[in-house]
N, C-alpha and C positions, 0 to 999 in steps of 0.2 A: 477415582479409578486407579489400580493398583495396577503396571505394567512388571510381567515377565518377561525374561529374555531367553528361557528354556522354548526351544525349536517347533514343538508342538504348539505348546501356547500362542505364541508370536504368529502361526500360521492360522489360527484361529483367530486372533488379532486383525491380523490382517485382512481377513473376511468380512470381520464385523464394522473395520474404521476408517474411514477416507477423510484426508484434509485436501481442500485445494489451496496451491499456493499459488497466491496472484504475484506476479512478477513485476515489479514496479521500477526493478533496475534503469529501465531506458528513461524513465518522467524522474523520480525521488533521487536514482542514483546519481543521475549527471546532474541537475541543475544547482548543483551547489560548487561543480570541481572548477579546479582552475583553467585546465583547457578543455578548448570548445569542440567538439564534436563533431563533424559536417553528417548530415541526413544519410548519407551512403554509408559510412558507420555506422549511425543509431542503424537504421537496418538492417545493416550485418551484424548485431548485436541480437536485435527482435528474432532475426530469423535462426540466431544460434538456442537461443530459448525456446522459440518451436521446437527446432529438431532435438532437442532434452526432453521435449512433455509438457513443458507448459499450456497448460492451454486457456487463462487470462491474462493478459498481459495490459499495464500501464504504458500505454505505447509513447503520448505525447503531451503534451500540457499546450492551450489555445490562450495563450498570454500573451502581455507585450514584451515584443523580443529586447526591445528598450531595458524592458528591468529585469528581464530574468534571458539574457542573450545567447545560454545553452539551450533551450527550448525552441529557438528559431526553425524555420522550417518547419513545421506542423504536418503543411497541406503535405509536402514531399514527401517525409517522412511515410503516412499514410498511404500516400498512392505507393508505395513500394516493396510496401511489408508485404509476405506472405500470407493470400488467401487459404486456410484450409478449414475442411469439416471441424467444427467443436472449436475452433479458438476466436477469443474474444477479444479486443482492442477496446482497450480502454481510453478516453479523451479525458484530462482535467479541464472543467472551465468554473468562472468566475461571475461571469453576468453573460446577456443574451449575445450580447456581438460572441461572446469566446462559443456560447452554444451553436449560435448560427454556424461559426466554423467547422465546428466537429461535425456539424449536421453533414454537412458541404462535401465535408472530407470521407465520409464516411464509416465515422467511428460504430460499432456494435453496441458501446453502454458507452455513458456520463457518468463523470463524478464530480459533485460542486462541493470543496469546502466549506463549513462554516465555521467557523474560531470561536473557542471557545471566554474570548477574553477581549475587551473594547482596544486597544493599546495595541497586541497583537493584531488582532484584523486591522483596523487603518494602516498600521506599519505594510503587512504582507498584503493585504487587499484594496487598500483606501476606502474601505466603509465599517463604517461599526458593525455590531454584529446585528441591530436592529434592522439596517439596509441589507446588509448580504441575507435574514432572514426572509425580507420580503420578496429579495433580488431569487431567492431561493423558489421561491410558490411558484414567480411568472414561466423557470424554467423547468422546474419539476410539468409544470404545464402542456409546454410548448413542446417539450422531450416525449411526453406521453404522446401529442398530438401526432407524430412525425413517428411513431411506434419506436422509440428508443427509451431502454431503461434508463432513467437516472437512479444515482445513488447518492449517500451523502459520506462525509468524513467530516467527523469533527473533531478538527484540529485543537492543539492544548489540552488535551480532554484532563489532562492526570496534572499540569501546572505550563504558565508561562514565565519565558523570561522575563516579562516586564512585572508581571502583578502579582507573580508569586506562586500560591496555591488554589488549583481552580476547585472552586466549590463544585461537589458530584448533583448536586440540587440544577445546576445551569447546565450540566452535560443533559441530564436527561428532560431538561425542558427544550432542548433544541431538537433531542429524539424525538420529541412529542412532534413537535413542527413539522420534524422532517416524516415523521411515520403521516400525520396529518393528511399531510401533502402528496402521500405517493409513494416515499422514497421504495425501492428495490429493495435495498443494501443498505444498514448503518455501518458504517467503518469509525471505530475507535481510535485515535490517534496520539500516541505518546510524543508528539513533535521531537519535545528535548530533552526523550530517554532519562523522566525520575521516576520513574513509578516502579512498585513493587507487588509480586504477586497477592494480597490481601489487597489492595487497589484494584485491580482485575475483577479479582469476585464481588468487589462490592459492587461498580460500576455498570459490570455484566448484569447483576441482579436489577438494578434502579434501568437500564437504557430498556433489558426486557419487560418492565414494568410499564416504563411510558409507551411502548412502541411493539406492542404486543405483535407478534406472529412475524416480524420481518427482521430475515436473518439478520444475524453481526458478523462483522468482521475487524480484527483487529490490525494496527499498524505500530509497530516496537520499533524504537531505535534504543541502542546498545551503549548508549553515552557512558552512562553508571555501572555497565555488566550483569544488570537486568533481564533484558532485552529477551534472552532465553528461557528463562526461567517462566517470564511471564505470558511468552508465547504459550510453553506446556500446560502452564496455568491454565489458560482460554481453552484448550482441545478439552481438559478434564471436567471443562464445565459445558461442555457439546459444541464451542464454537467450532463451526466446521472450514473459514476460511481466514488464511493470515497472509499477510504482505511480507513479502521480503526481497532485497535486493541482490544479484548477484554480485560477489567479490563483496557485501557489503561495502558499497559504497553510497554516500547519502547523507542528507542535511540540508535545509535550510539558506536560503541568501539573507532570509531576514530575522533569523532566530541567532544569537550571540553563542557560541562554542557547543550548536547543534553538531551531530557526530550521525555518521551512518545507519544507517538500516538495520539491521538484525540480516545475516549475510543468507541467501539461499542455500546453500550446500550447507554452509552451518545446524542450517534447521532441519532441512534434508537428512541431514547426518542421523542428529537429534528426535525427528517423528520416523525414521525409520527403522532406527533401533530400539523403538518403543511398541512396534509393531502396528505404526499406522500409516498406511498405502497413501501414495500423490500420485504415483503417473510420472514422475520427473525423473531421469536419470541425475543421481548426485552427481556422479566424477565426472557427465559429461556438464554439467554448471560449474563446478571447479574447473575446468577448464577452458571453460570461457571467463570467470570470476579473471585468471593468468592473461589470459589475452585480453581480457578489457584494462588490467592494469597496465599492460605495456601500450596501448592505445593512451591513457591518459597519463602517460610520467608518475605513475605513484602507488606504493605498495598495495594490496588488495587486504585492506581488513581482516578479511574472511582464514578461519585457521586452516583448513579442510582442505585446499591447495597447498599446504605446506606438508602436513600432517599426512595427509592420505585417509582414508577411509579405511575399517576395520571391519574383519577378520579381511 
């Protein structure tokens, strides 16, 4: 797909193309920063993202606050955020206790990683990918039973830091699994930002193969200065929804010189000068990207808070 930026065209554009961006800031963004958040933040963080347009949001992660101590508070978090028509909160969980929680809590959708790499998951999960695949069926199950979407992501999909390069043969046998079983959503995941857009299209092609008829969604981080590139990649191939963090910030506790997100407002920037509609207000994301960096001590990734926005 060949984008114009002459006024007519674009407005044409604009009519024909919607991406959703899921907002993964408050779960992807924190859990890797050095300070820790408290729950009355992350939700004045959540509900500064509503009031922009967001309307999915990665609200929280249902872990042990022992290994991942940004993600604590969960349940609070949850009871706080703002209820409104069309937005969605999102739970990360890992096995059925983290499901029972979100249940509890009362998250909207599920998302259970799977890894795409044995070395990785034990490190970040403590189960191979064999266990988290079966740990995968009982909640895709139990999710259905309770009328909540589950989704999946599968993480290392493009390479891990321990094993190297992930064969696209194992990404889309776990599509298989997860289409199998249920899944809502596959979400792609570049964990530790090496991939390149020719990687996109091949992958996009092999996951709609195994896992016919259920949407993708992809997840960039910007480690190598990818990150962008490859986002635009996935829209020109119809994926219709991508993750991204505000202020890009994000990373891994257990990936070695994992780097942030691909920033919101960045991509905001980027799908809207291409002429394709979110619903988000950019500069009002840049400026919460500003105020979340003086919340945690440290610059904001993200260029588009420096830069401004154009014309």
């Amino acid at each position: 797909m060949q984008y114009s930026h002459t006024r007519v065209e674009t407005r044409k554009l604009e009519a024909e193309l919607h991406t959703t961006v899921l907002e993964v800031g408050p779960r992807d963004g924190l859990q890797n920063e050095a300070r820790v958040l408290a729950p009355d933040d992350r939700i004045a963080f959540i509900a500064r993202c509503v009031d922009a347009g967001a309307r999915r949001i990665e609200a929280v992660s249902f872990v042990n606050p022992k290994r991942v101590p940004q993600m604590a508070g969960a349940e609070e978090v949850m009871a706080g955020v703002p209820r409104r028509d069309g937005v969605s909160y999102s739970g990360l969980v890992l096995n059925r206790r983290g499901l029972d929680r979100a249940l509890d809590a009362g998250v909207d959708e599920v998302n259970v990683v799977l890894v795409a790499s044995d070395t990785f998951s034990v490190r970040n999960q403590g189960s191979t990918m064999a266990e988290m695949l079966d740990a995968w069926d009982g909640i895709a199950a139990a999710a259905h039973d309770a009328g909540v979407p589950a989704g999946v992501t599968i993480a290392v999909a493009f390479g891990c830091p321990f094993e190297g390069e992930t064969p696209p043969e194992r990404v889309a046998e776990i599509a298989r699994r997860a289409h199998a079983a249920g899944a809502f959503e596959i979400a792609i995941a570049d964990t530790i930002g090496v991939s390149v857009p020719a990687q996109v299209r091949d992958l996009t092609a092999r996951v709609r193969a195994a896992a016919p008829g259920t949407p993708l969604r992809f997840h960039f981080h910007n480690t190598r200065n990818t990150g962008y590139a490859n986002a635009l990649t996935a829209v020109d191939l119809g994926v219709t929804t991508l993750d991204a963090s505000t202020g890009g910030f994000g990373g891994c506790p257990f990936a070695p010189a994992a780097t942030g997100n691909i920033a919101t407002e960045d991509l905001l920037y980027a799908l809207h000068r291409s002429g394709v509609e979110t619903g988000i207000d950019m500069d009002a994301v840049a400026e919460t990207g500003t105020w979340l960096a003086d919340l945690l001590g440290t610059p904001a990734p993200a260029l588009l808070g420096r830069a401004g926005g154009y014309p």
